[in-house]
Structure formats: C-alpha cells, structure tokens
C-alpha positions in Angstrom: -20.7 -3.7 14.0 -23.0 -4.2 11.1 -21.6 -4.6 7.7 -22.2 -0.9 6.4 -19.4 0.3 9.1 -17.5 -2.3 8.7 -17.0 -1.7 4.9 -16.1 1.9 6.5 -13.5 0.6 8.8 -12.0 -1.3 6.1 -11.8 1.5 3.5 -10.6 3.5 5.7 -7.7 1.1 5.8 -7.6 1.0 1.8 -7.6 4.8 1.5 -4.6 4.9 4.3 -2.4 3.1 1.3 -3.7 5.3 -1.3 -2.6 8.0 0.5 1.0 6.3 1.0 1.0 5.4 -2.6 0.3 9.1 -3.2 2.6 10.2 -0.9 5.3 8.3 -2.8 4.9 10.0 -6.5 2.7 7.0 -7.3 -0.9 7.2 -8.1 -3.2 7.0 -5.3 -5.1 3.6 -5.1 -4.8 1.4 -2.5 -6.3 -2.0 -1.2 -6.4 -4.6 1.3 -8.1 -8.1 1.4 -10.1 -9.1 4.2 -10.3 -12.5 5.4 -12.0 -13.6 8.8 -12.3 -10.1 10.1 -8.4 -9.7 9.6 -6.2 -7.7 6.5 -4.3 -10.5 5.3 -3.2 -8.2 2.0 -2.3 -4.8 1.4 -1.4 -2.9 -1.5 -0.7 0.6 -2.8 0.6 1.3 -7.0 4.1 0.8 -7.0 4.5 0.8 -10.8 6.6 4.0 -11.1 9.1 3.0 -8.0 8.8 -0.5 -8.9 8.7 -0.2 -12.7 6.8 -3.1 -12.6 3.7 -2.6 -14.9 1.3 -5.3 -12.9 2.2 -3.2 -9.6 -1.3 -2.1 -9.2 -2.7 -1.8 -5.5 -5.0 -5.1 -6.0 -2.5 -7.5 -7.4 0.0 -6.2 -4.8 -2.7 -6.9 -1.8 -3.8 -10.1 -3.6 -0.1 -11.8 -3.7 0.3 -10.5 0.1 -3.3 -12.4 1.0 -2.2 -15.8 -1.1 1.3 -15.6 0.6 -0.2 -15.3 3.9 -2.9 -17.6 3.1 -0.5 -19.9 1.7 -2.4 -20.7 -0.8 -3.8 -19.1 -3.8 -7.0 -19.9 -3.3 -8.2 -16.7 -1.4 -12.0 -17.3 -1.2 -13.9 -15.9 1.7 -12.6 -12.7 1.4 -13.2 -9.3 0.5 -11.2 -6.9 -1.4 -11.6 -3.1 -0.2 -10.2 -1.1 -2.9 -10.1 2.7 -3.6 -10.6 2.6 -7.6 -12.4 -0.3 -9.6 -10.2 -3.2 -10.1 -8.8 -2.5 -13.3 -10.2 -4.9 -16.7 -9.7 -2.3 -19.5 -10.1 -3.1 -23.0 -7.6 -4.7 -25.0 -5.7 -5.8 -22.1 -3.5 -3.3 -22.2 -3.5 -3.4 -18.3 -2.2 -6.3 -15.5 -5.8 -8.2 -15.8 -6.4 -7.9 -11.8 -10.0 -8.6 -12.6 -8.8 -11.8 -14.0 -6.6 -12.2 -11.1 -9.5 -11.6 -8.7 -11.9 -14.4 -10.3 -9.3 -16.8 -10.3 -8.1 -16.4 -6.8 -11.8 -16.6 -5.9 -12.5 -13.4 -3.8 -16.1 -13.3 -2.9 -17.0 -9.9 -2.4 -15.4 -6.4 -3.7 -15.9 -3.3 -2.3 -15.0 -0.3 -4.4 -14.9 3.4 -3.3 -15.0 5.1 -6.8 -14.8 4.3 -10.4 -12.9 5.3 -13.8 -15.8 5.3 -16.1 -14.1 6.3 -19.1 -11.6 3.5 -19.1 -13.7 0.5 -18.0 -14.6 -2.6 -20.2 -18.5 -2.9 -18.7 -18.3 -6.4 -20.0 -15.3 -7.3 -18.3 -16.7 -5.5 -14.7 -20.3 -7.4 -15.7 -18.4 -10.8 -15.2 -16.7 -9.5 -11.8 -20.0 -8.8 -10.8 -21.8 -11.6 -11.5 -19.0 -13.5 -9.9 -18.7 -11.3 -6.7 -20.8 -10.0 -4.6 -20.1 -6.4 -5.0 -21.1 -3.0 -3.6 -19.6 0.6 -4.1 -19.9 3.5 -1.7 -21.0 3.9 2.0 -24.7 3.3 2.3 -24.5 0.6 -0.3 -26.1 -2.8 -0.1 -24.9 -6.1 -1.3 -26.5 -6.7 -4.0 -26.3 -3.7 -5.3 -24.3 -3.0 -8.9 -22.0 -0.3 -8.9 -21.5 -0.4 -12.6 -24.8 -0.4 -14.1 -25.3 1.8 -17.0 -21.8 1.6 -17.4 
C-alpha cells in the first residue's frame, strides 16, 4: 500500500466518526491517531452531548491514543482528521494544536480547512513541527495552509 491510499484508508476511518458525530446533533469532525499501522484514538465533537467545550474530535482521539499508549508521549503517529485541528485566535478554543505539539504527533493529515477562522501563525508552527499534507493526491511536504 503506498502512503497516498493509506492516508485514504485512514480518512476514511476519520470521516466514519464525523458522520457519527453528525449523526448525533454534533458537528461533523472526526479523527483517529495512527500509530504502527493501528488506530490507537478515535474521536468525534461531543461538546453539545458532552457540554464539555474541549470535546473536539482531536483532543477526544488524542486522550484515547495517550491512554492506550499509556503514555502521553504519542510520537510516531499520525493524526487523520476531517477539519484542521483547531488554533483560533485569541484562544477562545481547546488549543488542540497545542495539545498536538506537546503530545509530539509527527504527521497530520487534514481533509479540509476553515479558512475564515484559522490563526495562520498558529497552523505555521503545526507545520513546521509536523509533517503535514491535506487532501488525496497530496505529498508530504506539502503545506496545506499556505497563503492562508
């Protein structure tokens, strides 16, 4: 499997909790965190049913991976993730970009992106720190939020 369809197969997994999160009056995003060719995290936005305003699908996907990791050191994985990892100004948001540098995940994979709402300096430090790539087709060292 070369690493375009694997970034398929996992997405596909990501966008099967977005549509769960959906599917439960939440809105649609959804991630899981690969590590050694396995999901160890999954998430989906459970703030409304949770009421739990750092419920996003990321942080919920990256407290699964530390848990199973058993540690929260999560390096050597990727995060597959339906929207950008969310680093909006003023912090008015659970910092899951912060959350995502600190855990040390290596790559991030995202399948779309909120342009009006994202801090380009914030997602400029997730992807210097990261390799990251956006979209099928995409390469890894490609830069999803240029111009941004």
């Amino acid at each position: 499997m070369t690493q375009a369809q694997g970034d398929e197969h996992w997405m596909q997994a990501a966008i099967a909790e977005a549509r769960l999160a959906g599917a439960e009056g939440e809105v649609p995003v959804g991630a899981v965190i690969v590590h050694e060719g396995q999901i160890i995290g999954r998430g989906r936005n459970k703030r409304e049913s949770s009421q739990d305003p750092t419920a996003h699908a990321e942080m919920i996907a990256l407290r699964e991976a530390a848990e199973r990791l058993r540690s929260w050191r999560v390096t050597d994985s990727s995060l597959y993730v339906t929207l950008e990892p969310c680093c909006h100004r003023n912090k008015k948001t659970p910092p899951c970009t912060d959350a995502l540098l600190a855990a040390g995940v290596s790559r991030v994979v995202v399948a779309m992106q909120e342009v009006p709402y994202v801090d380009s300096a914030a997602l400029e430090g997730l992807v210097s720190a990261t390799e990251t790539t956006s979209g099928p087709g995409s390469s890894p060292s490609s830069t999803p939020w240029s111009g941004v």
